[in-house]
C-alpha positions as CSV (number, residue, x, y, z in Angstrom):
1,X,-36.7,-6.5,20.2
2,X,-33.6,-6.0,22.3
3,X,-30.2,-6.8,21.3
4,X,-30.3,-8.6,24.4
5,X,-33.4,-10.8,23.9
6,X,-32.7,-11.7,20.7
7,X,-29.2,-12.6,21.7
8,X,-31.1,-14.8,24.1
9,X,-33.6,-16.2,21.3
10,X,-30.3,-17.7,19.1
11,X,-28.6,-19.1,22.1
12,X,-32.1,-21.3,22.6
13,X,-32.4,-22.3,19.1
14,X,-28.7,-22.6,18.1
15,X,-28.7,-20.1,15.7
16,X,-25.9,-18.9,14.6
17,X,-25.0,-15.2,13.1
18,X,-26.3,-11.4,13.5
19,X,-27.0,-10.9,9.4
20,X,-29.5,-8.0,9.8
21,X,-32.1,-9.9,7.5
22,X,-32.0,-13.3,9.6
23,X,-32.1,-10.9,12.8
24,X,-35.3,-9.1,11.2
25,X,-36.8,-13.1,10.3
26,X,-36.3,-13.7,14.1
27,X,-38.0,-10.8,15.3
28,X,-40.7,-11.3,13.1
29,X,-41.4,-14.7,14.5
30,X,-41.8,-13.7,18.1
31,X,-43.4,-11.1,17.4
32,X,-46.1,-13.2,15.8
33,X,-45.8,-15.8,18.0
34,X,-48.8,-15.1,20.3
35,X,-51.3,-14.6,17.6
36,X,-53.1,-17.3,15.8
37,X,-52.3,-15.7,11.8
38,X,-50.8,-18.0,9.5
39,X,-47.0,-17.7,8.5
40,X,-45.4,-18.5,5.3
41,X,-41.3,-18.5,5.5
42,X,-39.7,-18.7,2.1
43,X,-36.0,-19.3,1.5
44,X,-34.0,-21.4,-0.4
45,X,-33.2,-25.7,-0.2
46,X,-30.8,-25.3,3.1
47,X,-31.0,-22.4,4.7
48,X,-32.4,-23.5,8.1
49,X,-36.1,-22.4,7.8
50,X,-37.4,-25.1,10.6
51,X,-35.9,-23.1,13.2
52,X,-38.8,-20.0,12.7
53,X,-41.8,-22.5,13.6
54,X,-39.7,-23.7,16.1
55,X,-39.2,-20.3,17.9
56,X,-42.9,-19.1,16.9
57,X,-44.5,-22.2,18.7
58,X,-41.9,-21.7,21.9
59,X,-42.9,-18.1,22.2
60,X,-46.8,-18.7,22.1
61,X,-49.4,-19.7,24.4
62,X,-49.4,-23.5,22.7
63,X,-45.7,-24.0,23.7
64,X,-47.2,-26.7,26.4
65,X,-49.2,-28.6,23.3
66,X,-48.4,-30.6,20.0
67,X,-45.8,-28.9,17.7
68,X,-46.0,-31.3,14.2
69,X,-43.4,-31.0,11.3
70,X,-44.7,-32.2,8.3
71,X,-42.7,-32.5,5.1
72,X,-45.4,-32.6,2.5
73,X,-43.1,-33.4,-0.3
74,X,-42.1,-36.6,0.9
75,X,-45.4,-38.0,1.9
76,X,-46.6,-40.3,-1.8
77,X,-49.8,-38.3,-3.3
78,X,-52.1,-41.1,-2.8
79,X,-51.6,-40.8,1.3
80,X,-51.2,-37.6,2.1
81,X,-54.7,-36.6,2.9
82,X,-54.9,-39.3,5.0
83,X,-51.9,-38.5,6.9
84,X,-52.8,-34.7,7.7
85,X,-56.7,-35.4,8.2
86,X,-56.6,-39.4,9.5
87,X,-59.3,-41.9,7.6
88,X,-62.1,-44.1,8.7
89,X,-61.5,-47.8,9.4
90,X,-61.9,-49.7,5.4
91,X,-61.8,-46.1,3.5
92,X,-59.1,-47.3,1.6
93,X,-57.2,-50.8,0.6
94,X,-54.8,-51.2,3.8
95,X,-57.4,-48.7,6.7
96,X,-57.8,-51.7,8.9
97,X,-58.6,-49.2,11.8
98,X,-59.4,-45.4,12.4
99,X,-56.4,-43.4,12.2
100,X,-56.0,-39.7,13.0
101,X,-54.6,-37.5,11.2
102,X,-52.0,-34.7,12.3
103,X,-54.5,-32.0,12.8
104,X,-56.6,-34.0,15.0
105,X,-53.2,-35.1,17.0
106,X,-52.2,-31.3,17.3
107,X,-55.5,-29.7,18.3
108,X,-54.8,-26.5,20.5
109,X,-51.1,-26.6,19.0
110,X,-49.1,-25.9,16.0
111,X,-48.1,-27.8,12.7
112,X,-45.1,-26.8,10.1
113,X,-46.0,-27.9,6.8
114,X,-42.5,-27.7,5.3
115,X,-42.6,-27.7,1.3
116,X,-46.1,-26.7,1.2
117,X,-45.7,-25.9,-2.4
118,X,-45.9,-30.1,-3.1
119,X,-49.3,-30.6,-1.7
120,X,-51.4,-31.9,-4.0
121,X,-54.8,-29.5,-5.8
122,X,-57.2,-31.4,-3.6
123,X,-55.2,-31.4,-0.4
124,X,-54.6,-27.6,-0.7
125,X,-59.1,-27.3,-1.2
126,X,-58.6,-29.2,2.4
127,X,-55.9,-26.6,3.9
128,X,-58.0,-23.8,3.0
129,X,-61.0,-24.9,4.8
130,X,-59.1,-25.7,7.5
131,X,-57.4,-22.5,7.7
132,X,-61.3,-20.8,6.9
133,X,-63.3,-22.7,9.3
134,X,-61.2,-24.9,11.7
135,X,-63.2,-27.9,10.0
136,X,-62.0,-31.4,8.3
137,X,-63.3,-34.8,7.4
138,X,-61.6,-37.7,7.8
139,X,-60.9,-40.0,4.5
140,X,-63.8,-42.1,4.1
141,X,-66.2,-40.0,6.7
142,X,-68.8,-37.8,6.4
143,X,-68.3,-36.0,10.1
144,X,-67.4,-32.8,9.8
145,X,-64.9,-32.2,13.4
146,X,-63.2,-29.0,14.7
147,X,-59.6,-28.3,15.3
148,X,-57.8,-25.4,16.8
149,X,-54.2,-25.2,15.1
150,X,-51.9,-22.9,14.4
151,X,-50.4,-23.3,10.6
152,X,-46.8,-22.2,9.8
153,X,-45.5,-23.3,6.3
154,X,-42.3,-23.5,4.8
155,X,-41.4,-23.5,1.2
156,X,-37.9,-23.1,-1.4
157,X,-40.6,-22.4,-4.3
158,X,-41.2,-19.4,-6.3
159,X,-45.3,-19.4,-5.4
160,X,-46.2,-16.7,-8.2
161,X,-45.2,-18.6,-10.8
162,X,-46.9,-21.7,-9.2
163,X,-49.6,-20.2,-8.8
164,X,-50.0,-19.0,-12.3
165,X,-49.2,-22.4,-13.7
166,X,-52.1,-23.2,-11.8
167,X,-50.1,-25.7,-9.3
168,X,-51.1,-23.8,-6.3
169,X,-54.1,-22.3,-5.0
170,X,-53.8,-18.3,-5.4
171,X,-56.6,-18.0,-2.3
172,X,-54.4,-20.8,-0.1
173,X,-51.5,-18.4,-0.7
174,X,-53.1,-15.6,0.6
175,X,-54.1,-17.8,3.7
176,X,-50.8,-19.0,4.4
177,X,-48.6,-15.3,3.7
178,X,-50.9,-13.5,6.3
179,X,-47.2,-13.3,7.8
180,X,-44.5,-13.6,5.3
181,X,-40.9,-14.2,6.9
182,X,-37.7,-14.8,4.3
183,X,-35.1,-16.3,5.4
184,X,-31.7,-15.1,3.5
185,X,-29.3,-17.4,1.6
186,X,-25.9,-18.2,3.4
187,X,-23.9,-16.3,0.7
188,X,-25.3,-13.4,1.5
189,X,-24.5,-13.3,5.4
190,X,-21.0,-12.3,5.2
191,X,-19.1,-13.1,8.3
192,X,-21.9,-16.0,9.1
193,X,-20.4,-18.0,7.0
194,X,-17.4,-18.2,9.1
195,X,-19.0,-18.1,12.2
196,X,-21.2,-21.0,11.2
197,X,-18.1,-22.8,10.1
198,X,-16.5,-22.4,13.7
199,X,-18.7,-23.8,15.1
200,X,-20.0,-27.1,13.3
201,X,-15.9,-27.7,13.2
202,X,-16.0,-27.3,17.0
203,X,-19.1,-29.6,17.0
204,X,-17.9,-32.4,15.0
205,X,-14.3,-32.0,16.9
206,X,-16.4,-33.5,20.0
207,X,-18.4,-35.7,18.2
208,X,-15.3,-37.5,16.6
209,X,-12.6,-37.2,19.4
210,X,-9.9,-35.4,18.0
211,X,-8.6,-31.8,17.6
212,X,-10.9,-28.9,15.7
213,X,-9.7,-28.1,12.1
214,X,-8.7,-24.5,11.1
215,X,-8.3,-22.5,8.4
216,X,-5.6,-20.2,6.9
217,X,-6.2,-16.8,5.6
218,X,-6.4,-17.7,2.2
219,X,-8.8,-20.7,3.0
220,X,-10.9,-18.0,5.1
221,X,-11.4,-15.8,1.8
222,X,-12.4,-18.9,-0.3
223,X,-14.9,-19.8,2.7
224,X,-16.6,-16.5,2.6
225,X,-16.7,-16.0,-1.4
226,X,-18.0,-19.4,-2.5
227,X,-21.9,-18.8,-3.5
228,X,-23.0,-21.9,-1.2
229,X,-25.7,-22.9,-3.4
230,X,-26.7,-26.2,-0.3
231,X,-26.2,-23.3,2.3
232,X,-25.9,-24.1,5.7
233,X,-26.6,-27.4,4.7
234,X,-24.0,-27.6,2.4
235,X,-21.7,-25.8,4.5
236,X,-22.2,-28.6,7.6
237,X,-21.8,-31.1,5.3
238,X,-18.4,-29.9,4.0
239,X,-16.8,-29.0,7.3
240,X,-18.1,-32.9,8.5
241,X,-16.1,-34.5,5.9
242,X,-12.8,-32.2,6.3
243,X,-12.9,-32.9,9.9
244,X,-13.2,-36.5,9.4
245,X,-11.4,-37.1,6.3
246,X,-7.9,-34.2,6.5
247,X,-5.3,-35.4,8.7
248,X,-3.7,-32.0,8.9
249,X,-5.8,-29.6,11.3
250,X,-5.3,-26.1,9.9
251,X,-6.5,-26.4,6.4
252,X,-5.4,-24.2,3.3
253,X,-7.4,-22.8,0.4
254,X,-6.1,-25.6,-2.1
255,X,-7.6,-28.3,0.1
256,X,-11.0,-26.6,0.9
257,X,-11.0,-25.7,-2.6
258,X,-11.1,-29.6,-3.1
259,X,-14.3,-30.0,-1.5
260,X,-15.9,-27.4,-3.3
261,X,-18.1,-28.2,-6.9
262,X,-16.9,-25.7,-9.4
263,X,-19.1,-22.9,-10.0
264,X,-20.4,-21.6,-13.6
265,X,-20.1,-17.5,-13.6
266,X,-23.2,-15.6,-15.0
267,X,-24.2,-18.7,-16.6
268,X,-27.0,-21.4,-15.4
269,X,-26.1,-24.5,-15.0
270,X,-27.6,-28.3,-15.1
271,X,-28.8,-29.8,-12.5
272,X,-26.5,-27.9,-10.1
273,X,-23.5,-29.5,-12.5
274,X,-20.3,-27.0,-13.0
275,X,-18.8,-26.1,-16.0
276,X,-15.2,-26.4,-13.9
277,X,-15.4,-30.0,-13.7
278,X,-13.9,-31.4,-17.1
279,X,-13.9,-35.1,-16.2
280,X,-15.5,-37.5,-18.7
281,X,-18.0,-38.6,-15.7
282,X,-18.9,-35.0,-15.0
283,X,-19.5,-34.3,-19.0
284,X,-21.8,-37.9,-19.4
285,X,-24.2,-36.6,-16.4
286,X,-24.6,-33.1,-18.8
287,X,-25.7,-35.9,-21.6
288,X,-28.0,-37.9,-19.4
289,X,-29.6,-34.5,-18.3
290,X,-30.0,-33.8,-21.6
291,X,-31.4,-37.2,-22.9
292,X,-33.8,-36.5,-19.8
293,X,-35.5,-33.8,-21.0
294,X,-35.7,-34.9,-24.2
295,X,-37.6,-37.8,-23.3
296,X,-40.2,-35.1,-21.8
297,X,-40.1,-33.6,-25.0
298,X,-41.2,-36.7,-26.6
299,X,-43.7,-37.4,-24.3
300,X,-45.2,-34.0,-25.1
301,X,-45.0,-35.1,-28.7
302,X,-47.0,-38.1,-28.0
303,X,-49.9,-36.1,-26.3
304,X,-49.7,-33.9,-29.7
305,X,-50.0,-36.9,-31.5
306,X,-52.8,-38.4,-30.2
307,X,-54.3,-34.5,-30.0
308,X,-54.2,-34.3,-33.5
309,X,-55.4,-37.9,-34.5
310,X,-58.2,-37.4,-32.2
311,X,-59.7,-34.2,-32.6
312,X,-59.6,-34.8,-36.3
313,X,-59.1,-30.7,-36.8
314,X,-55.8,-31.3,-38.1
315,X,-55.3,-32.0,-41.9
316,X,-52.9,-34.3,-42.1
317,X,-53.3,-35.8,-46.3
318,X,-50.4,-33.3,-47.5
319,X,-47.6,-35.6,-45.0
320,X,-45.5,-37.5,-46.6
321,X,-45.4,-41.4,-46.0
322,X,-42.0,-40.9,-43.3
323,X,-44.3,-38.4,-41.5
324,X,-47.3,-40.7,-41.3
325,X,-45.2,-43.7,-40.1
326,X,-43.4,-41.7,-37.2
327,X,-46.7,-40.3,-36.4
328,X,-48.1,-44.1,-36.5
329,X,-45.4,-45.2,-34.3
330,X,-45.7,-42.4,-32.1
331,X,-49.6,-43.2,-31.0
332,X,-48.9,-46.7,-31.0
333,X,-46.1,-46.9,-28.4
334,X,-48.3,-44.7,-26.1
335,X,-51.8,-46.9,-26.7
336,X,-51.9,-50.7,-26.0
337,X,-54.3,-50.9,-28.8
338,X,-52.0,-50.9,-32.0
339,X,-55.4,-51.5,-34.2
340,X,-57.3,-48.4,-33.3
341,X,-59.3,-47.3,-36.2
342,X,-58.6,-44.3,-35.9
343,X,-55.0,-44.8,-36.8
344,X,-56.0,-47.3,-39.2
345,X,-58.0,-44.9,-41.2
346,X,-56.3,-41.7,-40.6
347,X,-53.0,-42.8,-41.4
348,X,-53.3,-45.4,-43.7
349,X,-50.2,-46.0,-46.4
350,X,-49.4,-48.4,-49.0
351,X,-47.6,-51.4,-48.5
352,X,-45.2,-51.8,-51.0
353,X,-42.1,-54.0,-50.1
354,X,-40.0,-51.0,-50.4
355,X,-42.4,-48.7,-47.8
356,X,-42.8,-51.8,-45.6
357,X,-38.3,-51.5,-45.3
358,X,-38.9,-47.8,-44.7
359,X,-41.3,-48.0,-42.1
360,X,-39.3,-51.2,-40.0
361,X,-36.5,-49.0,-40.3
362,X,-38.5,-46.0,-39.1
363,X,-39.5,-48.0,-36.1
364,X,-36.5,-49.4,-34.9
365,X,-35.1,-45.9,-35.0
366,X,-37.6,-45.0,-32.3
367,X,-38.1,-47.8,-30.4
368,X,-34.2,-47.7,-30.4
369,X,-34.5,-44.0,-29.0
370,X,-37.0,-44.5,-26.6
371,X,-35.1,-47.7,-24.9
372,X,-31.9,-45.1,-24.7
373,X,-33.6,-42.0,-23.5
374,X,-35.1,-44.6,-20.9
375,X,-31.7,-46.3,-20.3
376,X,-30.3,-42.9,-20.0
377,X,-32.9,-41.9,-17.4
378,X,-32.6,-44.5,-15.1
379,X,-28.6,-44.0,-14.9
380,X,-29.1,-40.2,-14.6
381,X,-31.9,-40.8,-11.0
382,X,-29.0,-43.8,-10.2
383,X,-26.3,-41.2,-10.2
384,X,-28.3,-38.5,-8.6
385,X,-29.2,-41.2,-5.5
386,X,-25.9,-42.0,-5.2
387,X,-24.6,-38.3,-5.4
388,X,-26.9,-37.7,-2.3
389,X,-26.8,-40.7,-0.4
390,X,-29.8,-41.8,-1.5
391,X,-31.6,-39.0,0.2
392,X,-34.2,-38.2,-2.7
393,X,-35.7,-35.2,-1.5
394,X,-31.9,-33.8,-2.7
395,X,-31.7,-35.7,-5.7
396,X,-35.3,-34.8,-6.8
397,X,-34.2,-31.3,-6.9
398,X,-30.8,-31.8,-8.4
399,X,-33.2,-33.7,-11.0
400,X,-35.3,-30.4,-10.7
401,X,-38.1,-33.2,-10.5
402,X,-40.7,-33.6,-7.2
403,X,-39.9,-36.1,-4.7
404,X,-43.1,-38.3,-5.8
405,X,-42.5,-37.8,-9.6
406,X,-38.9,-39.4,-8.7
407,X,-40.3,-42.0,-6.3
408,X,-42.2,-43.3,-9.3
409,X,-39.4,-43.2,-11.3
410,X,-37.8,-45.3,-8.7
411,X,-40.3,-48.6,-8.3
412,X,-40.9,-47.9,-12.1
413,X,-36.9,-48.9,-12.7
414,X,-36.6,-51.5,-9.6
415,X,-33.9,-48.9,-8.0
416,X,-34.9,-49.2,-4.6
């Protein structure tokens, strides 16, 4: 592709920037844009993959019929098939008519599927036969009907490793990357970065009526070494709320640095937390994240639990009565029957008046736990709601959690 056309390419889609590896993701897409193949574009949270479907449906033959974005991580589980395939009229508790789905909607055009990676195991058996055969069923049918659509998914997730924790479909992989297109991270364009900050200053200089803000030379360097871990998302953001919020036009490096989080060096970090932040709030969300994870540990100690007691293979006579009782507890806070026999039987201890102390004691240590690793859950999805304006597909992944794991979470804790 010309210099030329491509120039012309970014002017149409607002793109900003000549990094050579978001020029080679643009080329890519037009050059695929008049075949049919499926295209997976990987990149991280931010970085501004809708724009590729975008320019791959505008350069095709199906720019004059249905282009669908579909973010498949914030659709709940329980409705997603019906939203991409549509469902028959009393299919399901609410189908008071025939619906269609999005593939019947864009026939002879083109859907997105952006975070592809969150479909569910039986929605990706219904992508693949799509992508094989051009065939669905509707939820609650047994018509088999045709579709012609193009498929281009998006996704932040490293797939190999889904795929062998046996989240994702290895063969729908293989359907989706027939044309693989990475987009690069913000902090690794270079100049970009101030480019891209020119112009959403100039942008949000008309949108609120007053003068564009500017930065000094020191303030430039800061810009275009910060590691922009939101990328361009982050980066809008940031310039919205200097523009808005400094009253002084031409900012320096100790202001912008004000509006930057902190960034650990060489180390990870917690739920995108930083190690510069030393304030007693910053240093209670490490704890919460913490307490979270130890609540999945117990939760995997439960299903151990209840492994052991049921498959029997485990001898258990050489535990001490402490060890039984936790164990005791342990299976009954996760069963509503407390007088399973199996307990009964397998961990039956005396009662003496001084074992009967020992165990209470025992079991208001962990009921105590449980109510604060609980407690401490709730604040910690509060805070992360909050921290992203109740936006939960960011605090999900600030939580490192998936959208519909924390929109349980949220009707489970009444934080809507």
């Amino acid at each position: 592709m010309m210099n030329k056309d491509l120039q012309s390419v970014k002017q149409r889609f607002e793109i900003i920037g000549s990094d050579p590896m978001l020029n080679h993701a643009i080329h890519v897409a037009v050059q695929v844009a008049n075949t049919d193949l499926s295209v997976l574009i990987t990149g991280e949270s931010g970085v501004g993959k809708e724009r590729i479907p975008q320019i791959i449906h505008e350069y095709s033959s199906r720019k004059h019929s249905q282009y669908i974005a579909v973010n498949c991580g914030a659709i709940p589980e329980g409705t997603i098939d019906s939203e991409l395939f549509g469902h028959e009229k009393g299919s399901f508790t609410g189908a008071i008519s025939d619906r269609k789905g999005y593939f019947e909607v864009a026939d002879k055009g083109t859907i997105f599927l952006d975070e592809v990676g969150e479909l569910p195991l039986t929605t990706q058996v219904r992508l693949l036969r799509v992508l094989e055969t051009g065939e669905f069923i509707k939820v609650g049918s047994s018509k088999v009907q045709k579709c012609d659509v193009r498929v281009v998914a998006a996704t932040n997730m490293n797939m190999q490793q889904a795929i062998a924790e046996g989240k994702f479909r290895e063969d729908l992989y293989y359907r989706l990357n027939s044309v693989p297109i990475a987009v690069p991270p913000l902090r690794n364009r270079g100049t970009d970065i101030y480019l891209l900050f020119r112009k959403f200053a100039v942008d949000f200089a008309e949108k609120y009526k007053m003068p564009s803000i500017s930065l000094n030379d020191e303030a430039r360097q800061l810009l275009l070494h910060y590691q922009w871990p939101g990328n361009v998302r982050q980066l809008k953001n940031i310039t919205e709320q200097i523009s808005v919020l400094e009253e002084k036009r031409e900012i320096t490096k100790e202001v912008l640095q004000g509006y930057l989080p902190s960034q650990r060096d060489n180390l990870p970090t917690i739920a995108g937390l930083s190690s510069g932040d030393k304030s007693f709030s910053n240093e209670r969300e490490i704890l919460y994240q913490v307490l979270f994870d130890m609540k999945k540990d117990m939760n995997d100690l439960k299903k151990l639990v209840n492994d052991i007691i049921q498959s029997g293979s485990v001898d258990i006579s050489h535990l001490s009565t402490s060890d039984l009782q936790v164990m005791r507890n342990v299976y009954s806070k996760t069963y509503t029957n407390h007088d399973s026999p199996v307990v009964e039987t397998s961990l039956s201890t005396p009662s003496s008046p001084s074992k009967i102390r020992e165990q209470k004691d025992i079991q208001e240590v962990v009921v105590e736990e449980s109510l604060s690793l609980e407690d401490a859950e709730k604040e910690l999805i509060r805070k992360a709601l909050e921290k992203n304006n109740n936006k939960r597909k960011y605090a999900a992944q600030d939580l490192n959690i998936s959208e519909r794991t924390l929109y349980r979470k949220i009707k489970e804790y009444g934080l809507e």
